[in-house]
Residue frames relative to the residue before (quaternion, step in Angstrom):
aa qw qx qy qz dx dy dz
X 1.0000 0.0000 0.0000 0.0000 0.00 0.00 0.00
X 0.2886 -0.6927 0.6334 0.1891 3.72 -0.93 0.75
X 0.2686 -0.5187 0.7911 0.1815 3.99 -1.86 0.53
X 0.1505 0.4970 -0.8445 -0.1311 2.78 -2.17 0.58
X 0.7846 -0.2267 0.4778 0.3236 3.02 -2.16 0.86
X 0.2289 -0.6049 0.7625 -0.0170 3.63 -1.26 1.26
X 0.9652 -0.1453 0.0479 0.2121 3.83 0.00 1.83
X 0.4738 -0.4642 0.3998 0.6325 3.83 0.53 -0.69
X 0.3890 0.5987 -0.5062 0.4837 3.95 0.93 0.97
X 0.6142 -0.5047 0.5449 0.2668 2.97 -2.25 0.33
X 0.6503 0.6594 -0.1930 0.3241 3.31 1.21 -1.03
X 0.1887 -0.8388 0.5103 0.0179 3.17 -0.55 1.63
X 0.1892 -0.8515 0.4890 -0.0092 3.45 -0.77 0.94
X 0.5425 -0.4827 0.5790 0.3709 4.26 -1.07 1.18
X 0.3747 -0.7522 0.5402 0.0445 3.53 -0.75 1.45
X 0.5405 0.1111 -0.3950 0.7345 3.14 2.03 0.30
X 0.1753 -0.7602 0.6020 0.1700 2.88 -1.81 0.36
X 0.1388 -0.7448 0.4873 0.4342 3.69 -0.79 -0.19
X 0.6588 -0.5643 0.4955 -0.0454 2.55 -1.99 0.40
X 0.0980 0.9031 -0.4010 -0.1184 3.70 -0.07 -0.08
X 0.2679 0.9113 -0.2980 0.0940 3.58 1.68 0.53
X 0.8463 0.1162 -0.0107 0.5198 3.39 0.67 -0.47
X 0.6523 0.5439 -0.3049 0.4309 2.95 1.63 0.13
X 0.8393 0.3000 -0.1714 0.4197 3.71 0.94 -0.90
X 0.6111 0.1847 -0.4253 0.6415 3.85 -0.67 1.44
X 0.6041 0.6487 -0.2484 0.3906 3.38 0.76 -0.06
X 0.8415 0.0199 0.1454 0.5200 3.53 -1.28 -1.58
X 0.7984 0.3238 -0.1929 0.4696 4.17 0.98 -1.12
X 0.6586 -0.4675 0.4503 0.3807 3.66 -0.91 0.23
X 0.4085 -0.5488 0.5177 0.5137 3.98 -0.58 0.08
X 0.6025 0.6194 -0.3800 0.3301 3.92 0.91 -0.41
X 0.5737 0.4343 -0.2723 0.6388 3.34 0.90 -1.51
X 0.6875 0.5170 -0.3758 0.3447 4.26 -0.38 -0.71
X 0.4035 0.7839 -0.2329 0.4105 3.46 1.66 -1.07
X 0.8695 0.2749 0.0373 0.4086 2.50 0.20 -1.87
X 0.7029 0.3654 -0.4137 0.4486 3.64 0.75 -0.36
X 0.4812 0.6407 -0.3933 0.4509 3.89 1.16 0.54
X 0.6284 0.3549 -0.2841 0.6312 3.28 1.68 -0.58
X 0.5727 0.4702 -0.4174 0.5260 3.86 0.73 0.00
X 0.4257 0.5579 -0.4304 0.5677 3.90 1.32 -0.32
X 0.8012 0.4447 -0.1591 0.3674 3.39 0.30 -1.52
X 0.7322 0.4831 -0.2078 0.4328 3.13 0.88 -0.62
X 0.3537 0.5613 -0.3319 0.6706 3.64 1.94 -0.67
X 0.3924 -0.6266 0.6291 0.2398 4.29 -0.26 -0.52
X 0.3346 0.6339 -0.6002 0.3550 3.30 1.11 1.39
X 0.0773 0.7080 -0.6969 -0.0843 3.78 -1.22 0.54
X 0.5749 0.5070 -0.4439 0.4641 3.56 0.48 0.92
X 0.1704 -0.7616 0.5861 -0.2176 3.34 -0.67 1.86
X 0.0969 0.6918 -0.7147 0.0334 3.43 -0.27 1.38
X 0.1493 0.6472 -0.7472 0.0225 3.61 -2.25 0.38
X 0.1173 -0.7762 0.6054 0.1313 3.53 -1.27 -0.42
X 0.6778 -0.6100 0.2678 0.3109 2.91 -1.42 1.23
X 0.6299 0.5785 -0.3369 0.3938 3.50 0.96 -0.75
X 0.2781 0.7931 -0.3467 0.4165 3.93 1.67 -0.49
X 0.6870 -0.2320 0.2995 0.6201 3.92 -0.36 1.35
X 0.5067 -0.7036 0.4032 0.2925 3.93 0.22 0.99
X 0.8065 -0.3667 0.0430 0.4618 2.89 0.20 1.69
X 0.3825 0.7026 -0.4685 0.3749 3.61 1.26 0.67
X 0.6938 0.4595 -0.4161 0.3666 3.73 0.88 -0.53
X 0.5511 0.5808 -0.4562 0.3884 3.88 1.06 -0.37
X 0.4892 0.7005 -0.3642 0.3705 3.24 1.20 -1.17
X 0.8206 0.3012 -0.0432 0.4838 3.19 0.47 -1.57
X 0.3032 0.6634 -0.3600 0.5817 3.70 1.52 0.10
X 0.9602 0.1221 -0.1433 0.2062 3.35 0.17 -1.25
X 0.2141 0.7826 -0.3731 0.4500 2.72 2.21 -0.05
X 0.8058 0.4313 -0.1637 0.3713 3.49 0.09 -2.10
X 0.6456 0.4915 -0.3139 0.4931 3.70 1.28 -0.83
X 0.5217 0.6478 -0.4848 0.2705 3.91 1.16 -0.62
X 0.5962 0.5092 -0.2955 0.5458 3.66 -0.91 0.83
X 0.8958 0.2142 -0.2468 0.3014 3.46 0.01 -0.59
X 0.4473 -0.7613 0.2405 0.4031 3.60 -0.39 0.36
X 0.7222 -0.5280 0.2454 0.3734 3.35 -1.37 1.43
X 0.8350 0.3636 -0.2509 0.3279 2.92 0.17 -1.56
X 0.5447 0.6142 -0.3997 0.4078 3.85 0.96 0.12
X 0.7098 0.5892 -0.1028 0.3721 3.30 1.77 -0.02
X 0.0725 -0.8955 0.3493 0.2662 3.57 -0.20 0.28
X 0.0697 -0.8870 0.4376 0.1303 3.98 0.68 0.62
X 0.0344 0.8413 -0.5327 -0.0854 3.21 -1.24 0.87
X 0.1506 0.8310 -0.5339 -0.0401 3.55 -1.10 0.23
X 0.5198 -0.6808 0.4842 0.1783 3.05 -1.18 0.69
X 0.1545 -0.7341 0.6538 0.0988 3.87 -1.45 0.34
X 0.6006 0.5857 -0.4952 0.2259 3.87 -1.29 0.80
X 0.8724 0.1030 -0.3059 0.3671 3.34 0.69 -0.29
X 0.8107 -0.4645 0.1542 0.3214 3.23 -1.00 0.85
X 0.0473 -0.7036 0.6558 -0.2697 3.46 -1.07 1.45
X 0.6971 0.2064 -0.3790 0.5725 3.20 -1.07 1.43
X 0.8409 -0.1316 0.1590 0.5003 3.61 -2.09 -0.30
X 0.3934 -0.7617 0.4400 0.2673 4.03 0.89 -0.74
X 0.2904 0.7922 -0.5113 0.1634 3.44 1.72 0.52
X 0.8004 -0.4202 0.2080 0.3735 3.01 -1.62 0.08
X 0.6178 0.5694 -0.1863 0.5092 3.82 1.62 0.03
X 0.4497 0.7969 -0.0758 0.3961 2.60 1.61 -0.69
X 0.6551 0.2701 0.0616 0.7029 3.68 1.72 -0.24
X 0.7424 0.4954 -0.3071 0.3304 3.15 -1.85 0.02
X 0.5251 -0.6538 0.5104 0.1906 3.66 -1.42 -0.44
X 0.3721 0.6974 -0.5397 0.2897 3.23 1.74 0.00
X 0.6776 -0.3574 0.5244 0.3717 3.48 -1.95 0.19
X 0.6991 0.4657 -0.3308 0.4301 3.91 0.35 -0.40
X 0.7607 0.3211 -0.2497 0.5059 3.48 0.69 -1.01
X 0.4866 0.6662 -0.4154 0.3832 3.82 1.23 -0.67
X 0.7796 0.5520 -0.0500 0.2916 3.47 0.78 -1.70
X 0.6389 0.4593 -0.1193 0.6055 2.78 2.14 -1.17
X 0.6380 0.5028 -0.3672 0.4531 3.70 1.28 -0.27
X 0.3475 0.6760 -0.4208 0.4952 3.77 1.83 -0.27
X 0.9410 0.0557 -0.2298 0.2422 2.44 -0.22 -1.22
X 0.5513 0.4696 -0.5453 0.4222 3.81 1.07 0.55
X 0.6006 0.4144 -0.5588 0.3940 3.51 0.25 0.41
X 0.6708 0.3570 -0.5208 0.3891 3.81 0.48 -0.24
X 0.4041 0.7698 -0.3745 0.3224 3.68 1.02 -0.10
X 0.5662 0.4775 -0.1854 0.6458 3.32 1.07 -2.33
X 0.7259 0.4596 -0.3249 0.3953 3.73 -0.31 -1.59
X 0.1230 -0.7674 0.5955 0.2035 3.62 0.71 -0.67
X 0.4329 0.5807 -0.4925 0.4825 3.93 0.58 1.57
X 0.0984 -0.8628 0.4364 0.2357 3.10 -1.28 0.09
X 0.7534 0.1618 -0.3829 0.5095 2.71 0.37 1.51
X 0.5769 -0.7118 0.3873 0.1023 3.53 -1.08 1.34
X 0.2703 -0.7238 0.5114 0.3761 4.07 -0.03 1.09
X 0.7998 0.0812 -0.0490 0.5927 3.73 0.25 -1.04
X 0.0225 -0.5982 0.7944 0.1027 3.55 -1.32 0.32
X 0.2587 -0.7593 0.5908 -0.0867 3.24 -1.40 1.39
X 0.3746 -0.6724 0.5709 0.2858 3.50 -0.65 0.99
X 0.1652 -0.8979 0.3646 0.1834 3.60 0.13 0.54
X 0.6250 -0.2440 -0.1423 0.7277 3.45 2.10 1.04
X 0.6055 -0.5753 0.4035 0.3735 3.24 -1.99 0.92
X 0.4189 -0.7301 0.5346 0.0756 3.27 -1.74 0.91
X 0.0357 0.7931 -0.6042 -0.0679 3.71 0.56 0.87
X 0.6593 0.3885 -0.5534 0.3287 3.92 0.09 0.75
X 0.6646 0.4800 -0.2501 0.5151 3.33 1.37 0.49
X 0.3773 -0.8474 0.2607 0.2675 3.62 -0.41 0.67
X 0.6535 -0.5968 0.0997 0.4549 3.55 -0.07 0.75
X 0.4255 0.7246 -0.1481 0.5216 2.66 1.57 -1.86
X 0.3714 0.8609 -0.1553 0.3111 3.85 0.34 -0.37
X 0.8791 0.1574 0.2972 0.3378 2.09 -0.85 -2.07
X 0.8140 0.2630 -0.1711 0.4888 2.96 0.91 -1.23
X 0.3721 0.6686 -0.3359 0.5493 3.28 1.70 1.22
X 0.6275 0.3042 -0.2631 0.6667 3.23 0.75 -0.89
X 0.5982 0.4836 -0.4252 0.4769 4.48 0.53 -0.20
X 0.6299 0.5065 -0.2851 0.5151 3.52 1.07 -0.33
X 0.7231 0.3796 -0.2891 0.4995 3.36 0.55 -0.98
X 0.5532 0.6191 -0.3435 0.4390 3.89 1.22 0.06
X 0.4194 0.5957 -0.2746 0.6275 3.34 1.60 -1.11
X 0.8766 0.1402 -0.1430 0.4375 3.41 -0.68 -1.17
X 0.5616 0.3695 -0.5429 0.5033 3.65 0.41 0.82
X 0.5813 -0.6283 0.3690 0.3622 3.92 0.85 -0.22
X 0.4078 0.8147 -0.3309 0.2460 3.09 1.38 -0.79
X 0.7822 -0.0853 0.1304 0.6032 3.11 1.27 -1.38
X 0.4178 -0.8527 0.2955 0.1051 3.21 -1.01 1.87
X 0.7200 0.1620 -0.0890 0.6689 3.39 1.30 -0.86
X 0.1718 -0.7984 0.5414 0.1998 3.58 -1.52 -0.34
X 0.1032 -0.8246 0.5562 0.0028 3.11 -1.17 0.56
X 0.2618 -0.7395 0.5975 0.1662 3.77 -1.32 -0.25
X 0.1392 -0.8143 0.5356 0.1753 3.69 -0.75 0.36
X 0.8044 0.1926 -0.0420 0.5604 3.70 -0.86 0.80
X 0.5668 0.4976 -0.5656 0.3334 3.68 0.90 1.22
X 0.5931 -0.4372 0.3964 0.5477 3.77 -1.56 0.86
X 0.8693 -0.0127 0.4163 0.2660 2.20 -2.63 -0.69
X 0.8797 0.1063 -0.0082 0.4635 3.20 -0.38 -2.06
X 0.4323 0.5002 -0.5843 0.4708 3.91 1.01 0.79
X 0.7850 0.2753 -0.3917 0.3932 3.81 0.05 -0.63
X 0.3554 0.4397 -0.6627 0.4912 4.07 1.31 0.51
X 0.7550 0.4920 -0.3582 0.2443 3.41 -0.53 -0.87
X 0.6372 0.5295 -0.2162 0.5166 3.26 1.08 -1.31
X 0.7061 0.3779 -0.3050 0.5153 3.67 0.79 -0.47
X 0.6088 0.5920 -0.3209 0.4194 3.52 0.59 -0.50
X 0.5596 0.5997 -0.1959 0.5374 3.58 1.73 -0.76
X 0.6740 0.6333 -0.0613 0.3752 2.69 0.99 -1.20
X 0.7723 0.1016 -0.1729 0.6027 3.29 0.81 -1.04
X 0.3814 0.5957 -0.5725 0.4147 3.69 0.97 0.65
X 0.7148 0.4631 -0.0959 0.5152 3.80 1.06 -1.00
X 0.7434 -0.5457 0.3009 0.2429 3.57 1.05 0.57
X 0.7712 0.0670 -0.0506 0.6310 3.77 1.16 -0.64
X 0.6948 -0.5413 0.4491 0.1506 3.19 -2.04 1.04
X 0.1049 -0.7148 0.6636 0.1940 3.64 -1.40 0.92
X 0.0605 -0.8931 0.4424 -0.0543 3.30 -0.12 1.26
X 0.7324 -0.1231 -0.2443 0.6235 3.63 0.99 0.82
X 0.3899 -0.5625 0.7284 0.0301 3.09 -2.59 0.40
X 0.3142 -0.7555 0.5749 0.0022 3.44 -0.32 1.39
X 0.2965 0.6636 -0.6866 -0.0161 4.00 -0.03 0.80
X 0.6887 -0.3596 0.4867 0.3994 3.02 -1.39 -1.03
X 0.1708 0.8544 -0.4770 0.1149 3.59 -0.58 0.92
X 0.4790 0.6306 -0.6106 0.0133 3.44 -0.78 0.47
X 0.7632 -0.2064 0.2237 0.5699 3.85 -1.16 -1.17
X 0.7587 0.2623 -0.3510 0.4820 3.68 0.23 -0.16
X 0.7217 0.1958 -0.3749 0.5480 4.44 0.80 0.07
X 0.0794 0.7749 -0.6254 0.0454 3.88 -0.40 0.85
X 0.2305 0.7957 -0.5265 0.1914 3.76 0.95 0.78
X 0.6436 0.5358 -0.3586 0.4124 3.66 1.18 0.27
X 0.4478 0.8237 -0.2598 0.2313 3.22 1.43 -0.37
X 0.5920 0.4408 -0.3588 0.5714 3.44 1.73 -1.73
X 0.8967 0.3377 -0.0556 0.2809 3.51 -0.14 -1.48
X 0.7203 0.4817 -0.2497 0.4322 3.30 0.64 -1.64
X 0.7725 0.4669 -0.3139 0.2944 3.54 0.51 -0.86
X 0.5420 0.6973 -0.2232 0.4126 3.47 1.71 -1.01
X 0.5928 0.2674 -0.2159 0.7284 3.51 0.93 -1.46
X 0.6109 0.3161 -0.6114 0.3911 3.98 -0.96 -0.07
X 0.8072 0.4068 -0.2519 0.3457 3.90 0.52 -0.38
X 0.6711 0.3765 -0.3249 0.5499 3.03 1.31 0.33
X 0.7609 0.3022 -0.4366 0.3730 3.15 1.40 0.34
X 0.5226 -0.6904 0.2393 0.4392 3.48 1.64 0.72
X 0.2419 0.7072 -0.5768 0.3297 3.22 0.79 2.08
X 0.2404 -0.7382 0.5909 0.2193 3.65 -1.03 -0.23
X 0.1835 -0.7202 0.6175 0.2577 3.54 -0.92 0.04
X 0.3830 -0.6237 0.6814 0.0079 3.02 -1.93 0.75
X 0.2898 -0.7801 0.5264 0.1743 3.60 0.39 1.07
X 0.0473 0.6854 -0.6939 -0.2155 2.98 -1.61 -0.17
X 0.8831 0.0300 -0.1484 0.4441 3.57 -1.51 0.57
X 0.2235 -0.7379 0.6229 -0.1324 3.31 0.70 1.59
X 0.8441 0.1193 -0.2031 0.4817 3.79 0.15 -0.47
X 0.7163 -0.6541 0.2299 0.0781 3.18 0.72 1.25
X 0.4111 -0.7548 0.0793 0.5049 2.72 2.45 1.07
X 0.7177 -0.4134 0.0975 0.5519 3.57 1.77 1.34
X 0.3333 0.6865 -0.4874 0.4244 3.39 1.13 -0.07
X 0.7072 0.4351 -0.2998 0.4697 4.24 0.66 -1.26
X 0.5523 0.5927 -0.4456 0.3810 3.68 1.38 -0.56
X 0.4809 -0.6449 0.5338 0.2603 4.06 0.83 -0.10
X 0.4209 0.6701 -0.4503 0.4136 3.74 1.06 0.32
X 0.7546 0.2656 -0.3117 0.5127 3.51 0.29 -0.48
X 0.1941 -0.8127 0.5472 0.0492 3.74 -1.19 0.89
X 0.6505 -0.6359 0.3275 0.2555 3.01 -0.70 0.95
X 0.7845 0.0060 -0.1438 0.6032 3.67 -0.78 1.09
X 0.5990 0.4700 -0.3734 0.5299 3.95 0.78 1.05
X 0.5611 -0.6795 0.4396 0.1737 3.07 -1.25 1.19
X 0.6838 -0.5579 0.2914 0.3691 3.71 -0.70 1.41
X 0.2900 -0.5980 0.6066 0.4363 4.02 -0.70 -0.08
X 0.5342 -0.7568 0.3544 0.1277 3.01 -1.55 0.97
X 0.6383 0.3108 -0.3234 0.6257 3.58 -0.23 1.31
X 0.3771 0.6479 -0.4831 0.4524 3.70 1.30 0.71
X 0.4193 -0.5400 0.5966 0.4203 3.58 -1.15 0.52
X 0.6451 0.0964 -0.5673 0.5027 4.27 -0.99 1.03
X 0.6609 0.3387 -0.4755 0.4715 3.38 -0.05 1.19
X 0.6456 0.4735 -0.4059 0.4407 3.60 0.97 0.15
X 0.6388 -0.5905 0.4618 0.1734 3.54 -1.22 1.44
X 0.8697 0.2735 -0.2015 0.3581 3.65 0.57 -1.50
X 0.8843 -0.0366 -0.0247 0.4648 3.44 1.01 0.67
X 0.4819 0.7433 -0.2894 0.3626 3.26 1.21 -0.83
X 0.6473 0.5889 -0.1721 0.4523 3.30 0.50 -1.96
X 0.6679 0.4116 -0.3212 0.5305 3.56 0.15 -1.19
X 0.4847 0.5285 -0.5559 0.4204 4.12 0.34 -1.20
X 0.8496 0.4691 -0.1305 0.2028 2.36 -0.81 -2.00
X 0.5563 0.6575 -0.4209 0.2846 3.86 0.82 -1.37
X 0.5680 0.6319 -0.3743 0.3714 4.01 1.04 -1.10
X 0.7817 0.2363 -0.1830 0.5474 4.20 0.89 -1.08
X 0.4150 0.7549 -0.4438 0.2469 4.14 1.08 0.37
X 0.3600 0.7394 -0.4689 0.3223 3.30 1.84 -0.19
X 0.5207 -0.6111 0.4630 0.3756 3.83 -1.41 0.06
X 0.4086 0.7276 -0.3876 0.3917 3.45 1.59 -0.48
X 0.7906 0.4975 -0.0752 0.3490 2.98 0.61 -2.09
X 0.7434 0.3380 -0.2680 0.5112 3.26 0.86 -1.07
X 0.5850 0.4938 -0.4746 0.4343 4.21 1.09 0.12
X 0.7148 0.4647 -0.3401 0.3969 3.54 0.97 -0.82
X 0.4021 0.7356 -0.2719 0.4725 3.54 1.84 0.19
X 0.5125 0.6061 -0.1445 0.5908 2.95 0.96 -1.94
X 0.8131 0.4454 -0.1743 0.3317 3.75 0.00 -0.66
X 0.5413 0.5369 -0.3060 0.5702 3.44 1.43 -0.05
X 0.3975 0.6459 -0.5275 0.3829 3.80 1.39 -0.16
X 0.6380 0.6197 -0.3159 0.3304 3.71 0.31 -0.34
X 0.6741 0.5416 -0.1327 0.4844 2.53 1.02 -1.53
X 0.6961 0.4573 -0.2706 0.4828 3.53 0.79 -1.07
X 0.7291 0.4170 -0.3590 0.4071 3.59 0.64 -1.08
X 0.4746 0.6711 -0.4060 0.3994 3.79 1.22 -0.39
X 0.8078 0.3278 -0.0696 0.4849 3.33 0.83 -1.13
X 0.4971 -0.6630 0.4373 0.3494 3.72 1.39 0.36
X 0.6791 0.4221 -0.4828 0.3572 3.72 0.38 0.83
X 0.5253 -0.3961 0.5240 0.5409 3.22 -1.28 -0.31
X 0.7356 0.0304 0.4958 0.4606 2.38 -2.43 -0.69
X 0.8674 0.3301 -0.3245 0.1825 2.83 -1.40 -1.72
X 0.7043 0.6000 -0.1379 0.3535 3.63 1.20 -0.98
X 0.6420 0.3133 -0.3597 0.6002 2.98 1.23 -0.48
X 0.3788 0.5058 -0.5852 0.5082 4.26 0.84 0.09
X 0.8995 0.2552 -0.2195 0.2786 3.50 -0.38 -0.88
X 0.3647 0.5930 -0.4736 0.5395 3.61 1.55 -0.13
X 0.4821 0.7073 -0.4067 0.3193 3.55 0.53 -1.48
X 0.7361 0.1583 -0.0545 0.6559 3.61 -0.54 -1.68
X 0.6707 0.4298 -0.5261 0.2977 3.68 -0.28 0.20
X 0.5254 0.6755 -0.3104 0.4139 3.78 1.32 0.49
X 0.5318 0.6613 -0.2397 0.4715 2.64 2.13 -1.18
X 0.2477 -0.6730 0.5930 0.3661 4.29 0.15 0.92
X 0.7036 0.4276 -0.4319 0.3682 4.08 -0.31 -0.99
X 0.4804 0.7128 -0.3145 0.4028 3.93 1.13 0.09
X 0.1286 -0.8660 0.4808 0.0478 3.71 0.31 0.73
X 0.6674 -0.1946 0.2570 0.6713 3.31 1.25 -1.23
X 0.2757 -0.7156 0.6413 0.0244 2.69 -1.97 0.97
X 0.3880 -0.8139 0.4157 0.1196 3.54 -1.00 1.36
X 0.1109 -0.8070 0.5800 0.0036 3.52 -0.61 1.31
X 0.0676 0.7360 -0.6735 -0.0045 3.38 -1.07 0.33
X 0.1465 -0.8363 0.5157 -0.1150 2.81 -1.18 0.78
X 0.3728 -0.7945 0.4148 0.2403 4.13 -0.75 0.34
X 0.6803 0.3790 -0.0556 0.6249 2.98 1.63 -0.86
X 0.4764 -0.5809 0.5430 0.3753 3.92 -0.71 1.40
X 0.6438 0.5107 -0.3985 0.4073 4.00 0.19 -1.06
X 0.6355 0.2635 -0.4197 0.5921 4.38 0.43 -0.55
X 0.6250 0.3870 -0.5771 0.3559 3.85 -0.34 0.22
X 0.5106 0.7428 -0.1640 0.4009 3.21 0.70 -0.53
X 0.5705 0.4448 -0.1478 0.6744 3.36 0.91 -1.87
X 0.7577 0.4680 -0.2255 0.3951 3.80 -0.13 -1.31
X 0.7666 0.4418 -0.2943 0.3612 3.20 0.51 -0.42
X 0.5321 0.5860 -0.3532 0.4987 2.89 1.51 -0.22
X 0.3677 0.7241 -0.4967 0.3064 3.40 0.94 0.20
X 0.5692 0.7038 -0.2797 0.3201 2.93 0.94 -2.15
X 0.7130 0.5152 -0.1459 0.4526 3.63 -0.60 0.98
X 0.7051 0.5630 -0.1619 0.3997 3.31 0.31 -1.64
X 0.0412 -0.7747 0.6258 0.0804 3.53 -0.81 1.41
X 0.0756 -0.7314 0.6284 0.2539 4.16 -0.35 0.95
X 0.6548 -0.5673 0.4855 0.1174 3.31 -1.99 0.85
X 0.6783 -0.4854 0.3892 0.3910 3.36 -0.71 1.40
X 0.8663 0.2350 -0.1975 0.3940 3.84 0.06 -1.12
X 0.6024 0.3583 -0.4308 0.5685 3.64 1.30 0.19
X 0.3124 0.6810 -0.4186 0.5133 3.72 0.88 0.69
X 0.7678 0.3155 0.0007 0.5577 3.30 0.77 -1.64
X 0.4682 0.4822 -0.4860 0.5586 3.64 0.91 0.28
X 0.7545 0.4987 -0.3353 0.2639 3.25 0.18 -1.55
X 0.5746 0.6091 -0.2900 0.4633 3.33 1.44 -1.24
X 0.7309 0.4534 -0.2830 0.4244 3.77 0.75 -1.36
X 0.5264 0.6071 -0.3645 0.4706 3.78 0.89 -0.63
X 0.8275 0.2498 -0.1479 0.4805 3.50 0.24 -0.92
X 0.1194 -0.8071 0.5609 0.1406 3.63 1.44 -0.03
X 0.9143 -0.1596 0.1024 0.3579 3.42 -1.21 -1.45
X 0.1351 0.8034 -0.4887 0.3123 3.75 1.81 0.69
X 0.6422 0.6148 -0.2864 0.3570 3.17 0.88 -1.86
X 0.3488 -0.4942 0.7820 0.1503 4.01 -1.20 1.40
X 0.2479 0.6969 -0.6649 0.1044 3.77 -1.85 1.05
X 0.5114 0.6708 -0.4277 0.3249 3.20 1.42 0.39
X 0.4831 -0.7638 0.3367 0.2642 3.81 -0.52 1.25
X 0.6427 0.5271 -0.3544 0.4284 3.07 1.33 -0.71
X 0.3720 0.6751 -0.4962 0.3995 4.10 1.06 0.36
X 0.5936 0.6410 -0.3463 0.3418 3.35 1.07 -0.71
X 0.5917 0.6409 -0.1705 0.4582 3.19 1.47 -1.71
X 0.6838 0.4000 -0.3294 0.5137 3.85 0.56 -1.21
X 0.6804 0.5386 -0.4714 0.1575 3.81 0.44 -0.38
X 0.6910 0.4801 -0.2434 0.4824 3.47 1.55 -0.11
X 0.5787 -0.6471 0.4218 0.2617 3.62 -0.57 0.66
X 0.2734 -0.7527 0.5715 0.1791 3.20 -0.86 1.04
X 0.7576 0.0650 -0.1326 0.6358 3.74 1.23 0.49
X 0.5349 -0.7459 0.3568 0.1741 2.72 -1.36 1.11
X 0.7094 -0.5281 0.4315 0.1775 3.29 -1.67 0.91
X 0.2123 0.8912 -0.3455 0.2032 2.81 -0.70 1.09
């Protein structure tokens, strides 16, 4: 497994990470989840991302169960705070200093730790004032509670601001969790430039395109069964955005590419955003101990300038690059 540097920080981070969105309290058994956390472990990941809002706060649960036993500091744990979890009252959500402070401290609870590598705004909160938040994230810092920060899915001119707060208040915002792989590259005009000049990193998510990049689904055929666009409690919807026949044929086409270079699918998805230098780590998850595995073998993997440019020609105009996608990922009112 390879570390990169988490931002203008000391804090090195598993260049894969796992993940545990949609998969634990959820779609896998707390057994089957178990176990692909020790295949995490066993791959020479120590970087563990989830969030409290996860199967309502069911995936930390199971997060920390699977992590009990091993030693903290060989770990990196993340989670994330904003959208609503528990009964869903009117506190219940958001970014305010009340619910921020009170989600701390039930995620180190669930996580059973005390004290949180990254906490992650987990989108911007325009019913709450910056100034705020990233107060009540400070006042975590300097209780210990929490060591670094971060945010997931904020523009351009939210993570200037957010950083500017930041170092007015004493501690570093040192990554932004969007979405990223070869078919959504909507961080590329804006998000990625300013996060590098202001010494952020990103943390991908669904680098393989919630499996869609894995070349499994085939055009004008019916999903394999027990695949996430066959799953009821969330999946299906994900996924529904790349189910076109376009998409999945100009997919279909990257088999070359991969078998040239001795990977799967799944590897060359995650090699992919791992080229990207402002990229720290990409997030895999997975149902089966055997796809953490696959993925992790990513970790590493330099693709060639001209199988770069395949990948780009295959998927031609599939490819999502419009900055303003960034903007729609955050409510413009709070949940509730």
């Amino acid at each position: 497994m390879d570390y990169r540097f988490l931002g203008r920080s000391g804090l090195k981070v598993s260049e894969i990470t796992y993940g545990n969105w949609l998969t634990h309290g959820s779609q896998v058994e707390d057994e089957a989840a178990t176990a692909c956390v020790r295949a995490a472990l066993d791959a020479g990941i120590t970087t563990f991302d989830t969030a409290d809002t996860y199967a309502n706060t069911r995936a930390e649960t199971v997060l920390g169960e699977a992590l009990k036993g091993e030693r903290r500091e060989s770990l990196e744990i993340f989670t994330k705070v904003y959208f609503p979890t528990g009964p869903k009252g009117a506190n219940d959500t958001g970014l305010s200093r009340k619910h921020v402070l009170e989600s701390c401290e039930g995620s180190l609870r669930r996580l059973q730790t005390d004290h949180i590598d990254l906490y992650q705004a987990h989108r911007y909160d325009y019913a709450t004032p910056l100034e705020e938040t990233m107060r009540a994230f400070a006042d975590l810092v300097r209780q210990g509670k929490v060591l670094y920060v971060g945010v997931s899915e904020w523009t351009a001119d939210q993570l200037r601001a957010g950083h500017a707060l930041a170092e007015e208040m004493g501690f570093q915002l040192v990554s932004n969790q969007p979405q990223y792989s070869a078919l959504w590259r909507v961080i590329e005009g804006e998000v990625v430039p300013t996060s590098r000049e202001l010494g952020i990193s990103q943390v991908v998510w669904s680098p393989i395109a919630q499996g869609v990049l894995t070349g499994k689904y085939v055009p004008g055929q019916q999903p394999p069964e027990g695949s996430r666009a066959t799953d009821s409690k969330g999946g299906k919807d994900m996924i529904s955005r790349w189910m076109s026949d376009d998409v999945l044929g100009r997919v279909q086409d990257l088999k070359p590419v991969a078998s040239d270079l001795g990977l799967s699918m799944a590897q060359l998805a995650v090699a992919w955003v791992l080229q990207n230098d402002n990229v720290a780590a990409a997030l895999i998850g997975a149902s089966k101990p055997e796809q953490v595995h696959d993925n992790a073998a990513a970790a590493g993997v330099r693709i060639p300038a001209d199988a770069m440019a395949k990948i780009d020609e295959a998927l031609g105009d599939a490819v999502a690059t419009d900055p303003a996608l960034t903007a729609d990922s955050s409510p413009k009112q709070r949940l509730g």
